[in-house]
C-alpha positions as CSV (number, residue, x, y, z in Angstrom):
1,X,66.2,101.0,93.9
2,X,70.2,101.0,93.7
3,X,71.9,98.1,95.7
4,X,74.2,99.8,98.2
5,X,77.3,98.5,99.8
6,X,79.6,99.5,102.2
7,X,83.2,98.8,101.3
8,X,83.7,95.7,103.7
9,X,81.1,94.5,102.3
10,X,82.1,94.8,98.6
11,X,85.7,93.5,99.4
12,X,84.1,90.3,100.6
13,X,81.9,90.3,98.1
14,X,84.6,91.0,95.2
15,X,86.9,88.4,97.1
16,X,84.3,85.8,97.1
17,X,83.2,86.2,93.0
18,X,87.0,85.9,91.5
19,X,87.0,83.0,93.2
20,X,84.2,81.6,90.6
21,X,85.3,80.8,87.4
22,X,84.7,83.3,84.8
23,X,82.9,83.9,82.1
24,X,86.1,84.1,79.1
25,X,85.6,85.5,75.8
26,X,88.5,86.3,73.1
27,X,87.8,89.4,71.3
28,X,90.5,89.1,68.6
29,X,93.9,88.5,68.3
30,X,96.8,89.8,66.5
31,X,99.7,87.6,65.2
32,X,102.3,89.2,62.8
33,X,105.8,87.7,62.1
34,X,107.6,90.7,61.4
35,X,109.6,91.6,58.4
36,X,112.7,94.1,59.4
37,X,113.2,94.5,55.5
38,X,110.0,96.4,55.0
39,X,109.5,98.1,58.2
40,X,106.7,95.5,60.0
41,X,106.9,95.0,63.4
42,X,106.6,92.5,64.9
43,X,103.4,91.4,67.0
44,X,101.7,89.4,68.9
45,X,98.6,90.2,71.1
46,X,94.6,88.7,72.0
47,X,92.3,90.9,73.6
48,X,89.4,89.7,75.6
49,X,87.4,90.0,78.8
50,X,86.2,88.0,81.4
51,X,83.1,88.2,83.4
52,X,83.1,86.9,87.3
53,X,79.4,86.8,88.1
54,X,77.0,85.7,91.2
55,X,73.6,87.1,90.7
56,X,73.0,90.7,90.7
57,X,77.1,91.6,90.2
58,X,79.3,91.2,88.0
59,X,83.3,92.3,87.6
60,X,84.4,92.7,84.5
61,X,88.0,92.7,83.4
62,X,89.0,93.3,79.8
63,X,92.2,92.3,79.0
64,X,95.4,92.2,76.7
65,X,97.7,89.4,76.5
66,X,100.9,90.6,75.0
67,X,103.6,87.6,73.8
68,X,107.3,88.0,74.2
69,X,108.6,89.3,71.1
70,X,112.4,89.7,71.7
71,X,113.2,85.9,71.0
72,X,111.8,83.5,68.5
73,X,108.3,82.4,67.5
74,X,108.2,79.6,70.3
75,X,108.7,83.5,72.6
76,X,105.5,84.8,70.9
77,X,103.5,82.7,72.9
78,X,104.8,83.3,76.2
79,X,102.1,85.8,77.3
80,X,102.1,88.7,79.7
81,X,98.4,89.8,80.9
82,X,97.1,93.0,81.7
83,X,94.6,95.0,82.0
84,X,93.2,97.1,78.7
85,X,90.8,100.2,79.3
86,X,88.6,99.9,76.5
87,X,86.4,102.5,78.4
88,X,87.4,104.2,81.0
89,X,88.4,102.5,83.4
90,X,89.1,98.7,83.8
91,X,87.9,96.7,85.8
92,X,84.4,97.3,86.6
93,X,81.7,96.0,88.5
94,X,78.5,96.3,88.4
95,X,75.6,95.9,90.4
96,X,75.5,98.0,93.5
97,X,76.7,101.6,94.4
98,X,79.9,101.1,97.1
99,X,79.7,104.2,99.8
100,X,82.8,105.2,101.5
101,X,83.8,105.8,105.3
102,X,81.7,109.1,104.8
103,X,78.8,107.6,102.9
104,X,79.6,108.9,99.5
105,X,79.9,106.5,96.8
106,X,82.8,105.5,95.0
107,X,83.6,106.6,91.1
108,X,84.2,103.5,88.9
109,X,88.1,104.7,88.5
110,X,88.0,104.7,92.4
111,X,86.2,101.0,92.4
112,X,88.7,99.8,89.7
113,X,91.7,100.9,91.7
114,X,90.0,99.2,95.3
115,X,89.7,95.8,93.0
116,X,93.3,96.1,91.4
117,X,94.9,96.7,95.2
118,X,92.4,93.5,96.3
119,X,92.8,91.6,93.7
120,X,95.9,89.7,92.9
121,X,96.3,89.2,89.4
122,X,97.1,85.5,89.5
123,X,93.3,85.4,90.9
124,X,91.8,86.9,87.8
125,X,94.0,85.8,84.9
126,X,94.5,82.1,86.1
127,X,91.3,81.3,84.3
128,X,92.8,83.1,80.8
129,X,95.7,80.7,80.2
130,X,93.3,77.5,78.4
131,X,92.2,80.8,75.8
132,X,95.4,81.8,74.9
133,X,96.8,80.3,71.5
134,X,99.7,78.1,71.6
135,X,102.3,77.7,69.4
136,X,101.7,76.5,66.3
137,X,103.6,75.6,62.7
138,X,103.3,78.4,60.6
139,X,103.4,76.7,57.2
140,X,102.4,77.5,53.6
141,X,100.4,75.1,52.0
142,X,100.5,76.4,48.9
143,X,104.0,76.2,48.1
């Protein structure tokens, strides 16, 4: 049988799990320098997701952290965090069906929306920072 939760009740439960530190895993990353000369943009992005967990739930953000690309390379690692649907919809959570006023349950776009409006996103991407790159000497060793 399906957990069910009202909304109150999922709102204290969603506030009390992003609390907990995550779960942090990066997916891949995407570093590029750039060359105007032969038409390469530049780039600088790593994808991941992040689990917030107590037993029997989970929320689940996947993520995009995009670097600054309009300065130099020290910019590139100045990241900006968002969310990235790689489904559809983002977050989720999982775990219990969540009724509404009228007893009807929410549609995971619907939940995603209720966490994103709960949530702030200092909460959720304060645990990313430690698994972001940082800047490094790009150097040739073969030279």
């Amino acid at each position: 049988m399906n957990k069910v939760l009202t909304l109150k009740q999922f709102q204290d439960l969603a506030l009390e799990m992003i609390a907990l530190e995550p779960h942090v895993e990066v997916t891949a990353e995407n570093f590029h320098m750039g060359d105007e000369e032969k038409d390469i943009d530049k780039v600088a992005e790593v994808y991941g997701f992040s689990r917030h967990a107590k037993p029997g739930y989970e929320i689940i953000f996947d993520w995009v952290a995009k670097g600054n690309l309009d300065g130099f390379l020290i910019d590139m690692f100045d990241f900006t965090i968002e969310t990235y649907n790689k489904g559809d919809f983002c977050p989720t959570f999982k775990g219990a069906i969540v009724l509404d006023d009228y007893k009807e349950p929410f549609e995971g776009h619907e939940i995603a929306q209720k966490i994103m409006e709960l949530i702030k996103t200092e909460q959720w991407t304060k645990w990313l920072i430690e698994y972001l790159p940082e800047p490094r000497m790009l150097v040739d060793m073969e030279d």
